[in-house]
C-alpha positions as CSV (number, residue, x, y, z in Angstrom):
1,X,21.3,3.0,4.6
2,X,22.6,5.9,2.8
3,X,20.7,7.2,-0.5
4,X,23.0,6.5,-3.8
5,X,21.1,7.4,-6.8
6,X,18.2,10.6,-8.0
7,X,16.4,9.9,-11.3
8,X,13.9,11.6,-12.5
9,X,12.1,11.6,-15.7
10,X,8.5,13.3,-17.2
11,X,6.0,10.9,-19.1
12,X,2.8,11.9,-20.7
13,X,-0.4,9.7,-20.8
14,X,-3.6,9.7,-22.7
15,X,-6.8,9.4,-21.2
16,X,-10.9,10.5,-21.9
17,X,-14.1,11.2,-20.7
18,X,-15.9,7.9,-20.3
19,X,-18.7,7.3,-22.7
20,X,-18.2,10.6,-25.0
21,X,-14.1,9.2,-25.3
22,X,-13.4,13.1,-25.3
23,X,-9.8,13.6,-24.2
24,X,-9.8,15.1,-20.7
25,X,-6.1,16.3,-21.3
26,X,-2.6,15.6,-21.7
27,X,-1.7,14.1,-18.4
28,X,1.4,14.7,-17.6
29,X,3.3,13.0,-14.3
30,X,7.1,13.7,-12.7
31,X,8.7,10.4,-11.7
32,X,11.0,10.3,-8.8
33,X,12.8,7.0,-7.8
34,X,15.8,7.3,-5.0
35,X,17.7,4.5,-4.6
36,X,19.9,3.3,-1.5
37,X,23.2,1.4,-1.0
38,X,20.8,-1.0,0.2
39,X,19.2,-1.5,-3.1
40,X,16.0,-0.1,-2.0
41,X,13.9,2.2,-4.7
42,X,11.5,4.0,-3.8
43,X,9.0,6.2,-6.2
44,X,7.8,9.8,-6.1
45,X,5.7,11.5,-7.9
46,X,4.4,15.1,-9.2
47,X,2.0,15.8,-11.6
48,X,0.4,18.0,-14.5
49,X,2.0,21.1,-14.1
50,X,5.5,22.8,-15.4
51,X,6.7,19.3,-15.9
52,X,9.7,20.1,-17.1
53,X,11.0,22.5,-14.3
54,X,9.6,20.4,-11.6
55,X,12.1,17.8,-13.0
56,X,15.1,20.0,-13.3
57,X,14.5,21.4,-9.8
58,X,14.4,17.4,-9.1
59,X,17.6,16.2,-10.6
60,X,19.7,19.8,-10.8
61,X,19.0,20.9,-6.8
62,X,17.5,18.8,-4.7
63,X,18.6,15.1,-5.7
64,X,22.3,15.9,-5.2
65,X,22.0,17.9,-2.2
66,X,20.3,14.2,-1.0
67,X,22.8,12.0,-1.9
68,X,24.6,10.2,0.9
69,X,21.5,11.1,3.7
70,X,20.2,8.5,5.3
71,X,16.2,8.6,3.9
72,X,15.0,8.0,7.3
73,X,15.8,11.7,8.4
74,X,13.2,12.9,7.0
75,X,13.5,16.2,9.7
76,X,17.3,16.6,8.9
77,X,16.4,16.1,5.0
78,X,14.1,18.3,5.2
79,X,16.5,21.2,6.6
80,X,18.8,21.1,4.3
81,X,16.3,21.2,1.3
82,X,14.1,24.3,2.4
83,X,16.6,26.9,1.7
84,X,17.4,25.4,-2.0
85,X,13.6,25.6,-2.7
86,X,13.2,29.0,-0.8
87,X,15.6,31.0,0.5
88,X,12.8,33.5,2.7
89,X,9.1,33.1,3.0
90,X,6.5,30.2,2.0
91,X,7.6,27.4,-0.5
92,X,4.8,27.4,-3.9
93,X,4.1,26.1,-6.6
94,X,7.3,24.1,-8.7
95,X,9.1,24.5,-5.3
96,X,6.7,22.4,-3.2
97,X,5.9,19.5,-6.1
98,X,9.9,18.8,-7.1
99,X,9.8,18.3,-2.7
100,X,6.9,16.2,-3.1
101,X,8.9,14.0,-5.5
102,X,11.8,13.5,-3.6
103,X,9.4,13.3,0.0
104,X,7.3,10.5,-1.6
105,X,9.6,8.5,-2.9
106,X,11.8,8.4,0.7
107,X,8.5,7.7,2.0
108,X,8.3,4.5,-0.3
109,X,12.2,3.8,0.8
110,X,11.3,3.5,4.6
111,X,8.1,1.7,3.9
112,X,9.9,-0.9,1.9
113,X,13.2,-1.3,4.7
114,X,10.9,-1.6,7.9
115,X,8.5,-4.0,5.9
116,X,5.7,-1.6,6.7
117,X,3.0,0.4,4.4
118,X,3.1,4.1,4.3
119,X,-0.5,3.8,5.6
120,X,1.0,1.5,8.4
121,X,3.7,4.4,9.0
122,X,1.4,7.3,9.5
123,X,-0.5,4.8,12.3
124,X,-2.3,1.9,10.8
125,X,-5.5,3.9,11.3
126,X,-7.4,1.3,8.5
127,X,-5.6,-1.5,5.8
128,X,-8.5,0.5,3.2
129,X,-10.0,3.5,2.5
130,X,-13.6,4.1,1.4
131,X,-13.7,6.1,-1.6
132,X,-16.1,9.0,-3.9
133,X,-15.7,9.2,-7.3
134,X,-15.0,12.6,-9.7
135,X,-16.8,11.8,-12.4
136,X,-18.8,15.2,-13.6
137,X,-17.0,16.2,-15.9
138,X,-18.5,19.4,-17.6
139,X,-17.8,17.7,-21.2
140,X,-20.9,15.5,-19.9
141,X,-24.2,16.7,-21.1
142,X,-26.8,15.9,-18.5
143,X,-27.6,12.5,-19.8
144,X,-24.5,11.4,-19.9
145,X,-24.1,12.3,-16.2
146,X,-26.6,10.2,-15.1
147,X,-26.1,7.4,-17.3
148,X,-22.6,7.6,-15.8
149,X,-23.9,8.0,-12.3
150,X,-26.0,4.6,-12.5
151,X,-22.9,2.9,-13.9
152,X,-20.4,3.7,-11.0
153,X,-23.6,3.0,-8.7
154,X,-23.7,-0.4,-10.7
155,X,-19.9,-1.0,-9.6
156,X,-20.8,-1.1,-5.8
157,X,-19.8,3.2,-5.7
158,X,-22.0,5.2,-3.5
159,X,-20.0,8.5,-3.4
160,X,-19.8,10.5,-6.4
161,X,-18.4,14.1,-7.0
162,X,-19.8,16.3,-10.4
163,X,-18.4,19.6,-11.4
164,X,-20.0,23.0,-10.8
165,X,-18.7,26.6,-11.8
166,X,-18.2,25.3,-15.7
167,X,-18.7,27.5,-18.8
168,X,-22.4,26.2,-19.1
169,X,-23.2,28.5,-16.0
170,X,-24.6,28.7,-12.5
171,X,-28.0,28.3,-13.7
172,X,-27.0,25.2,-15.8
173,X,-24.7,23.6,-13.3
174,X,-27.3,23.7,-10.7
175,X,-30.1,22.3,-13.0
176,X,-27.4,19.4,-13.7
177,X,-27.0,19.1,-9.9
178,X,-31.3,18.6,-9.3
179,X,-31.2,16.2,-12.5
180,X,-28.5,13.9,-11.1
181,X,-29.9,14.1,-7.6
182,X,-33.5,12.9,-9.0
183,X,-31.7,10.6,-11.0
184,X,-29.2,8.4,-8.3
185,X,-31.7,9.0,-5.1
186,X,-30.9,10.6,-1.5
187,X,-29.0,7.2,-0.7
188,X,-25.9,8.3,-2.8
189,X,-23.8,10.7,-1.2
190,X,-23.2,13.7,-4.2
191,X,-20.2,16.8,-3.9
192,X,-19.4,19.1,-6.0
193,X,-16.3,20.7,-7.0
194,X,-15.8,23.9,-8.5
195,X,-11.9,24.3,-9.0
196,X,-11.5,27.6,-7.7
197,X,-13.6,29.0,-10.5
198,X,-16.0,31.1,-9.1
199,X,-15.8,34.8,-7.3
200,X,-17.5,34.9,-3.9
201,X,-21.0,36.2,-5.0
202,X,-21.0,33.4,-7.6
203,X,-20.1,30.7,-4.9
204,X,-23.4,32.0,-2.9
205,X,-25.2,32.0,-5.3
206,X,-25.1,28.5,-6.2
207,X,-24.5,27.4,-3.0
208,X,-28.2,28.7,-2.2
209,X,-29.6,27.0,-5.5
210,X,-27.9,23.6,-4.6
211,X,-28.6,23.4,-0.9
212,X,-31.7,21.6,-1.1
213,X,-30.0,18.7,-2.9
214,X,-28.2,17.3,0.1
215,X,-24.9,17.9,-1.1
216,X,-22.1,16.2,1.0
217,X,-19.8,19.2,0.5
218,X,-18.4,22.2,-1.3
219,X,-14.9,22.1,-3.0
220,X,-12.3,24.4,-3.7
221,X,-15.8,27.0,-4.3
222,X,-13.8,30.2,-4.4
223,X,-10.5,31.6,-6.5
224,X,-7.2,31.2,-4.9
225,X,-9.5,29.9,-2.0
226,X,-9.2,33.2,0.1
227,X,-9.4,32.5,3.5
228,X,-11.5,35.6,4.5
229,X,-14.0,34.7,1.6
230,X,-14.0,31.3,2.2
231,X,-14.9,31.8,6.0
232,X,-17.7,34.4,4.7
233,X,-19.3,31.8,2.4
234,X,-18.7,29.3,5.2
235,X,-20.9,31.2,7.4
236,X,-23.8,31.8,4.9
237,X,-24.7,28.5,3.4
238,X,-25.4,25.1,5.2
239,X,-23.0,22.7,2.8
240,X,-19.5,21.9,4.0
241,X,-16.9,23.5,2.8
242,X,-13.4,21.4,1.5
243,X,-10.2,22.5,0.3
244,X,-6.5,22.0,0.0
245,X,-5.6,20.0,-2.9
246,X,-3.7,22.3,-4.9
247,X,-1.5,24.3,-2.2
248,X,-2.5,22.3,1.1
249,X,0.6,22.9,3.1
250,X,0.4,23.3,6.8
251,X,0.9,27.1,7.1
252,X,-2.6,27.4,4.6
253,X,-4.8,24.8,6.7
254,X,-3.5,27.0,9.2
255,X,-5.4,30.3,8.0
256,X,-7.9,28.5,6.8
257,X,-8.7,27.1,10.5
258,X,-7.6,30.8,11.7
259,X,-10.8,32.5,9.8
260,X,-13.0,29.4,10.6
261,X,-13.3,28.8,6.7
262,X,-12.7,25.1,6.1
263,X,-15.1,21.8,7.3
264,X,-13.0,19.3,5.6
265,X,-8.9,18.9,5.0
266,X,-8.1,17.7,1.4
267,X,-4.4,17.6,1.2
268,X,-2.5,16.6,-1.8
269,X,0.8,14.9,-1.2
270,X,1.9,15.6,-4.9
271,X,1.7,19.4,-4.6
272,X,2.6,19.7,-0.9
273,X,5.7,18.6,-0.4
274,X,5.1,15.2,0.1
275,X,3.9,13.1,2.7
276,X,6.1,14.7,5.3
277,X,4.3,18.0,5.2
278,X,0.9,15.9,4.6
279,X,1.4,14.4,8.0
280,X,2.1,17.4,9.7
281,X,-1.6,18.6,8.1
282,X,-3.3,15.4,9.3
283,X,-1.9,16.4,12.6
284,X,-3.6,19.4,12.1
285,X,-7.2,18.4,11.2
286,X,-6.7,16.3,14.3
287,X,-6.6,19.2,16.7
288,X,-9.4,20.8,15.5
289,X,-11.5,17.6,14.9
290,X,-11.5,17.9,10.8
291,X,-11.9,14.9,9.0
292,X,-9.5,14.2,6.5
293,X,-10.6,13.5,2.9
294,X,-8.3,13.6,-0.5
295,X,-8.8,15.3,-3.7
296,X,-6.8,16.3,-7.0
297,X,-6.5,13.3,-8.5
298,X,-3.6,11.5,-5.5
299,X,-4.7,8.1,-6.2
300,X,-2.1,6.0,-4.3
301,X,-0.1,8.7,-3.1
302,X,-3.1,10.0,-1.2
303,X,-5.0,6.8,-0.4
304,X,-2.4,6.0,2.3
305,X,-2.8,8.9,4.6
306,X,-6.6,8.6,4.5
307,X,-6.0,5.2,6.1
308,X,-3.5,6.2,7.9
309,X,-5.3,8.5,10.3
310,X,-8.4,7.9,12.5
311,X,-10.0,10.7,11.4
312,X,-9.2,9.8,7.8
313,X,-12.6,9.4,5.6
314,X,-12.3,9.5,1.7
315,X,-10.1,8.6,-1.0
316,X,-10.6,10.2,-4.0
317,X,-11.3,7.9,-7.4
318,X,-10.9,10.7,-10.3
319,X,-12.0,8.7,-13.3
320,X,-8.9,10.2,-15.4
321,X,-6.3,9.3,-12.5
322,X,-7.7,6.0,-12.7
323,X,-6.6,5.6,-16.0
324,X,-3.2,6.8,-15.8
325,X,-2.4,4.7,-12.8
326,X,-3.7,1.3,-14.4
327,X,-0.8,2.4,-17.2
328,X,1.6,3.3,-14.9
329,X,1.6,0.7,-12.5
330,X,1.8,-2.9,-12.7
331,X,-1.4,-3.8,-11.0
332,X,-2.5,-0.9,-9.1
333,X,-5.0,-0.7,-6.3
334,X,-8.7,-0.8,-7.6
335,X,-12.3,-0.6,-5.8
336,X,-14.4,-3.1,-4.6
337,X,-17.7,-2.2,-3.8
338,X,-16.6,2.0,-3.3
339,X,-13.5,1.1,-1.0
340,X,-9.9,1.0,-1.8
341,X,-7.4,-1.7,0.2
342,X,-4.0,-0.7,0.8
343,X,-1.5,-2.6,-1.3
344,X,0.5,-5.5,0.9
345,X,3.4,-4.7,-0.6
346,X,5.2,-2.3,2.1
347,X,5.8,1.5,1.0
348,X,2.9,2.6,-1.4
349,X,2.9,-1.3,-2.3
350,X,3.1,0.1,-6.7
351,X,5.2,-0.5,-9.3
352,X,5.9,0.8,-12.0
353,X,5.2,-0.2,-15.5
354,X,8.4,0.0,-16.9
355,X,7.7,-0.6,-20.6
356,X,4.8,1.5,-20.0
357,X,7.5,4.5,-18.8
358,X,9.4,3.7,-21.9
359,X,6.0,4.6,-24.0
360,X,5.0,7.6,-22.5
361,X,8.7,9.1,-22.3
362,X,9.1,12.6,-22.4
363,X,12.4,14.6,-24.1
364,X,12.9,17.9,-23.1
């Protein structure tokens, strides 16, 4: 089985804040599909950001230097790639999500020619995922985020994730944290999630005004995530602390674990460098007894390596992912009851909506 064919193509799709219909943004995704001698086709994906030169590092470096591999050598693959996407020190950035593509999307090709999931591939940990759901959106006012709160709960979710570190302020953000805690109960499990917004004294600070709210765990808290801070604020509050979904490769779980700064792994297989480099995380988190979460909006792409993995615990359910994937995919996986089944179709079991992709087509 010998790969034949690298397209690539951008699409744009709408979506908005539930309730307030306020556009969260212009979602943009990078579709990969590799096809084989074989006729197999399997889909990649990137997403949201530099759309355009993740898809011309895509289809003008690393889909020809592909062509003619065999997708299962995924190692050898993956040697002659790295010195097209970085010729001396770490891959970043554009580098890492135009891999991610092409990884993904082999991924979906040996799934689909061994009759086996990708979630099946990584070790058949679980056929499902339990899931949380980002849905606190700062658009929300405080109303709105507990009316929303009580109609995921109505839909069988007991995992939600609100936004902290927003424009309203720490003050605000943390009186919206108490209001939606009052609200849903200390049955419902409640993160937050502040993007990387927020300087290390800020990150304390609210840490110490949201601590009595039992909250599940602290994402992405700090800017850039710095290791050293991260391990400081690590060691002076009592919520977990989660990262990785923007630059999660192996070599920054690494420091993170090196300056004791991290409680949960959150890679992201669309910024990564696919599910290859994903794996070799998971790995990670095993050895040093992590559990192994998802966040940045994955959906499918991520869902299968938190089932993959024993020590794999949540999917993430980001309300505007949600809506892109029921576009771009034919009938994608939904939840039932706040858990996600794998597809049974083998690979990541999707596909694609192809008059949907004609709609949403991006020219350069």
């Amino acid at each position: 089985m010998l790969i034949k064919d690298v397209r690539v193509s951008v699409h744009r799709f709408k979506n908005a804040v539930p309730l307030i219909n306020k556009p969260i943004e212009d979602d943009f995704r990078i579709i990969c599909e590799i096809e084989t001698d074989e006729g197999h086709v399997g889909i990649g994906m990137a997403s949201r950001f530099l759309w355009h030169g993740v898809a011309a590092v895509v289809a003008n470096h690393l889909g020809p230097a592909v062509i003619g591999m065999d997708p299962r050598d995924l190692e050898k693959i993956h040697a002659r790639l790295q010195p097209l996407i970085s010729e001396r020190g770490a891959m970043t950035g554009i580098n890492l999500a135009g891999l991610s593509c092409i990884d993904l999307a082999l991924w979906d090709i040996i799934g689909k020619a061994s009759g086996r999931t990708v979630a099946q591939l990584l070790g058949g940990a679980k056929d499902y995922a339990d899931a949380y759901v980002t849905y606190g959106f700062a658009a929300f006012e405080t109303e709105h985020l507990i009316e929303m709160a009580r109609i995921l709960i109505g839909r069988g979710h007991t995992r939600l994730k609100m936004l902290v570190g927003t424009a309203r302020g720490l003050v605000e953000d943390a009186r919206r944290v108490a209001a939606v805690r009052e609200a849903i109960g200390e049955d419902i499990l409640l993160a937050v999630d502040a993007n990387e917004g927020l300087r290390p004294e800020e990150a304390l600070r609210i840490a110490k005004m949201i601590e009595p709210y039992n909250i599940a765990w602290f994402e992405d808290p700090l800017n850039r995530v710095d290791a050293r801070d991260l391990g400081n604020l690590r060691k002076r509050t009592s919520i977990p602390l989660s990262a990785g979904q923007m630059d999660g490769h192996s070599l920054r779980f690494r420091e993170w674990v090196e300056h004791d700064a991290i409680d949960i792994f959150m890679p992201n297989s669309m910024y990564n460098g696919g599910m290859t480099e994903t794996r070799r995380v998971a790995h990670l988190s095993q050895i040093y007894n992590k559990p192994l979460s998802d966040a940045g909006g994955g959906g499918v792409w991520c869902l299968h390596h938190v089932a993959g993995f024993r020590n794999g615990t949540l999917a993430e359910i980001h309300l505007g992912t949600e809506q892109v994937e029921e576009q771009m995919f034919v009938d994608p996986p939904r939840a039932v009851n706040g858990r996600v089944a794998i597809p049974d179709a083998p690979g990541f079991g999707v596909t694609l909506n192809k008059d949907m992709l004609k709609e949403t087509l991006v020219t350069a």
